[in-house]
C-alpha positions as CSV (number, residue, x, y, z in Angstrom):
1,X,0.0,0.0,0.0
2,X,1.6,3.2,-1.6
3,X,0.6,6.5,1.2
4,X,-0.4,9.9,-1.0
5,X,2.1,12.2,-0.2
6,X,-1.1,14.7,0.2
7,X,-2.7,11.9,3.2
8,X,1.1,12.1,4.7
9,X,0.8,16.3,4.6
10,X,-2.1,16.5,6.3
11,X,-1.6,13.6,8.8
12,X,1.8,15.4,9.5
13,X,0.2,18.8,10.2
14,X,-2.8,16.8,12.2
15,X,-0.1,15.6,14.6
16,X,2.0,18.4,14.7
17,X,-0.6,20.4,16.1
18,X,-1.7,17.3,18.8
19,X,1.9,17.1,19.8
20,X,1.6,20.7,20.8
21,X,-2.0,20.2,22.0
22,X,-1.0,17.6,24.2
23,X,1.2,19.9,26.0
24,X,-1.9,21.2,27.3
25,X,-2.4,18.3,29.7
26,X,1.0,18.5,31.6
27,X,0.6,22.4,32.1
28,X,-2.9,21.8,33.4
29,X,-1.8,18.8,36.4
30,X,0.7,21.4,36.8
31,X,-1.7,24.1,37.9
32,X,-3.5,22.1,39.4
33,X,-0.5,20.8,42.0
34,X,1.4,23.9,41.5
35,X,2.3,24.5,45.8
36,X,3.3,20.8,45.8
37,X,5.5,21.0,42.6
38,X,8.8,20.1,43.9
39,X,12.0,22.4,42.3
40,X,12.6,19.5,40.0
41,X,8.5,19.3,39.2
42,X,8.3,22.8,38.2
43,X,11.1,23.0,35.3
44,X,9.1,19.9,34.2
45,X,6.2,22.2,34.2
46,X,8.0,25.4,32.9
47,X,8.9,22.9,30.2
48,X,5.7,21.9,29.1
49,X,5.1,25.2,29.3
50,X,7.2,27.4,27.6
51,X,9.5,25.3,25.3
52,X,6.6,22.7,24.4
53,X,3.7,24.8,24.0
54,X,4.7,28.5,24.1
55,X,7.9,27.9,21.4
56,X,5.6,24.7,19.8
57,X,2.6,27.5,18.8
58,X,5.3,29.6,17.5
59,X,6.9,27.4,15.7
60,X,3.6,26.5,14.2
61,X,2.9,30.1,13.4
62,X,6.3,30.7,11.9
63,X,5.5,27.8,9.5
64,X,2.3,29.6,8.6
65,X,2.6,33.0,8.3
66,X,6.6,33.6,8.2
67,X,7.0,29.8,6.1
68,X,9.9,30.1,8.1
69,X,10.4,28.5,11.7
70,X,13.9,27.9,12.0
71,X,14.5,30.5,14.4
72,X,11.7,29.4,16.9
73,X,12.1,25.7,16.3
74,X,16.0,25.9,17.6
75,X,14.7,28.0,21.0
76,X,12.3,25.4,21.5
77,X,15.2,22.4,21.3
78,X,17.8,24.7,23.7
79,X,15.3,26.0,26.1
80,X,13.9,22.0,26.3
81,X,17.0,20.7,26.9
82,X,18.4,23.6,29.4
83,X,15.1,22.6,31.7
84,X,14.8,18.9,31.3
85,X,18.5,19.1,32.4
86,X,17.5,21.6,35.6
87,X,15.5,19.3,36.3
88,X,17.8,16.7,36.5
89,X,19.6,18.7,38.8
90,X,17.1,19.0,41.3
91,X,17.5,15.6,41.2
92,X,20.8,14.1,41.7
93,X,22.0,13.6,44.9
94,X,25.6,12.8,44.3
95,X,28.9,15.6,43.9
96,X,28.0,14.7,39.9
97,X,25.2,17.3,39.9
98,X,27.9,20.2,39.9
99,X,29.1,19.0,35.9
100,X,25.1,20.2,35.2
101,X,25.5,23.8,35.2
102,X,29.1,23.4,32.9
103,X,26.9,20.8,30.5
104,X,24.3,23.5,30.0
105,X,27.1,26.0,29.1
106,X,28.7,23.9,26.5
107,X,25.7,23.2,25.3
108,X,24.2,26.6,25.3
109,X,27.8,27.7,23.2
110,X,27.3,24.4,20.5
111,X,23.9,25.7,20.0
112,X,25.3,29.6,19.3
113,X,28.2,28.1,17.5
114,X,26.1,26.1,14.9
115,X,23.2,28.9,14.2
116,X,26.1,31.6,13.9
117,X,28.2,29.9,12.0
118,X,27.7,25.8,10.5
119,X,24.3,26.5,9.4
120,X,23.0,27.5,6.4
121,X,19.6,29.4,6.8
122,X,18.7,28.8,2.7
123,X,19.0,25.2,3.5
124,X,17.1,24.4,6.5
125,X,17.5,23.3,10.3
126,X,21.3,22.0,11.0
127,X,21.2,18.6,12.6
128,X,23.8,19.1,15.2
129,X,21.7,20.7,18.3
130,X,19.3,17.7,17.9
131,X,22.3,15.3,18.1
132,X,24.1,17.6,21.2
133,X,20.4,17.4,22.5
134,X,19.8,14.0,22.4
135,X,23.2,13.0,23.9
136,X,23.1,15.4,26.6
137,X,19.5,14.3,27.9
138,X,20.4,10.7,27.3
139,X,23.7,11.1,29.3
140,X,21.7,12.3,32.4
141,X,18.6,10.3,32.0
142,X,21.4,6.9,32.3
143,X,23.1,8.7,35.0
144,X,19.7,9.2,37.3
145,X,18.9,5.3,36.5
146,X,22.7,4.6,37.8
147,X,21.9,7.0,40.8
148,X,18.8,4.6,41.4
149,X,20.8,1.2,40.8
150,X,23.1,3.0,43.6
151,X,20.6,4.3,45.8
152,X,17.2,2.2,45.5
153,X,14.0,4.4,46.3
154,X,11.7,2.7,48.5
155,X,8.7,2.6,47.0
156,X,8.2,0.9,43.3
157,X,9.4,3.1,41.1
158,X,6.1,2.9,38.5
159,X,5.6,5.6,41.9
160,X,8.6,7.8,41.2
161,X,8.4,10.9,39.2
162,X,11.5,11.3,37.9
163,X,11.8,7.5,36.7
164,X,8.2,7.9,34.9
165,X,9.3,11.6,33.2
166,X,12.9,9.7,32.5
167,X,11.0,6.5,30.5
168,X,9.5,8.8,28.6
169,X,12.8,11.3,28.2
170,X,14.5,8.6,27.2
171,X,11.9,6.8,25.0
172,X,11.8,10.3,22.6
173,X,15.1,11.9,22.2
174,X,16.1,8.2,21.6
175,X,13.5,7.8,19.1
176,X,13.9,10.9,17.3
177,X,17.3,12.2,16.8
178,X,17.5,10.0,13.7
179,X,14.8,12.1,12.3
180,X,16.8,15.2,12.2
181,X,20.0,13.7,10.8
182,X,18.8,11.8,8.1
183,X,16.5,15.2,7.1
184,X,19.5,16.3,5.5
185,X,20.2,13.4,3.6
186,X,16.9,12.5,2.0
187,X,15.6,16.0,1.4
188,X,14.6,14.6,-1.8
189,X,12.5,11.8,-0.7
190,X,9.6,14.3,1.0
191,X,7.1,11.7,1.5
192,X,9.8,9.7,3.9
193,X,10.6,12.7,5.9
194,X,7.1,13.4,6.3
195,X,6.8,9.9,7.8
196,X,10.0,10.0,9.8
197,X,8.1,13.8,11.6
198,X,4.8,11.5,11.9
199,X,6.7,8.9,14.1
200,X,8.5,12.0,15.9
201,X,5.0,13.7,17.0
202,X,3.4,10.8,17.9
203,X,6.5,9.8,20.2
204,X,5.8,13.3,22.1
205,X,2.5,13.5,22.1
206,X,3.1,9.7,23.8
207,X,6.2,9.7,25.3
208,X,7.5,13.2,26.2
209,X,4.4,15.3,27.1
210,X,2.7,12.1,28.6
211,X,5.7,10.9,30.9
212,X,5.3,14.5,32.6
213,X,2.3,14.9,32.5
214,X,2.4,11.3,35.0
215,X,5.4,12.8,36.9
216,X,3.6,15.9,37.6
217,X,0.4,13.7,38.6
218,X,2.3,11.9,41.0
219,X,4.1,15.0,42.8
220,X,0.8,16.0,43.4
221,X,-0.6,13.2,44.8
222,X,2.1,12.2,46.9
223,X,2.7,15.6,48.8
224,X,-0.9,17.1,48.9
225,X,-4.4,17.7,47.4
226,X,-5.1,19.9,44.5
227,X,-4.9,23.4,45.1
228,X,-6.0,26.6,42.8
229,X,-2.4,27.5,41.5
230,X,-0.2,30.4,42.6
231,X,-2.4,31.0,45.6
């Protein structure tokens, strides 16, 4: 069975707007918990927030309007990464949390380095933030599981936050860094990019804005009732 490239346009465009959508529902549990967020829940929520569906909306508008989102796309994947990675931080128990702040640096100057000067704007989006992206969260994600192995939580850890948001963490930037590298390669072949984004936005609409979403749900429940937010 041979896919229209006109049924893979729109089912992209569908999903591309769910995946931001979806960030709805992490923001939301978010309020809802907001004077039981822990420091590590809120950068969670700030990222649902402001790099998924603040950055996500303009990224969708830039498409639109400027047919142009470069600019807003590569906020969203720095901002994500420098509060995923706070979050982390907030997390780690260990002398290895002070390396965080140094990570996000380097990062923060690869990300300068290859807008400034390795990209070309005519072309499109250069792969190599995605790939310092996706190492970068990886790296921490397998260094919170080692903190676990090392330090066992007591309860099951279908029960701990930062295990849940780190499945699903892992489970996207995993998943999807291929997407951006091969972009490059088979810019001729549109209809197998289009399917390549179509796995990427169902991966965050699943794994990403859903393993949060649970981590936020959790924080909640464990330390106290719902209660209006910012009150």
């Amino acid at each position: 069975m041979i896919l229209s490239s006109t049924w893979l346009v729109t089912l992209s465009r569908q999903l591309n707007v769910l995946s931001i959508a979806a960030a709805l529902v992490p923001v939301a549990i978010g309020l809802l918990y907001w004077r039981h967020l822990t420091p590590t829940g809120r950068c969670l929520w700030a990222c649902s927030l402001l790099a998924s569906l603040l950055l996500g909306v303009m990224c969708e508008y830039g498409r639109i309007v400027w047919h142009n989102n470069i600019l807003p796309l590569r906020s969203q994947v720095w901002l994500e990464t420098v509060l995923l990675t706070a979050a982390y931080y907030y997390t780690f128990t260990s002398p290895k949390r002070r390396i965080i702040p140094w990570l996000i640096g380097a990062f923060t100057l690869g990300a300068i380095g290859e807008t400034v000067w390795l990209m070309d704007w005519r072309v499109g989006n250069g792969p190599y933030l995605h790939v310092l992206q996706a190492m970068l969260l990886i790296g921490v994600v397998l260094a919170y599981f080692e903190q676990l192995l090392n330090n066992p939580s007591p309860g099951p850890l279908k029960r701990n936050p930062m295990f849940v948001a780190s499945v699903g963490v892992m489970f996207y930037y995993a998943g999807t860094v291929f997407v951006y590298v091969l972009e490059r390669i088979m810019r001729q072949d549109t209809d197998q990019i289009r399917m390549m984004f179509n796995i990427e936005y169902a991966l965050r609409i699943v794994a990403l804005n859903g393993g949060i979403a649970a981590a936020l749900w959790l924080i909640g429940r464990q330390r106290g009732r719902p209660a209006r937010a910012f009150r």
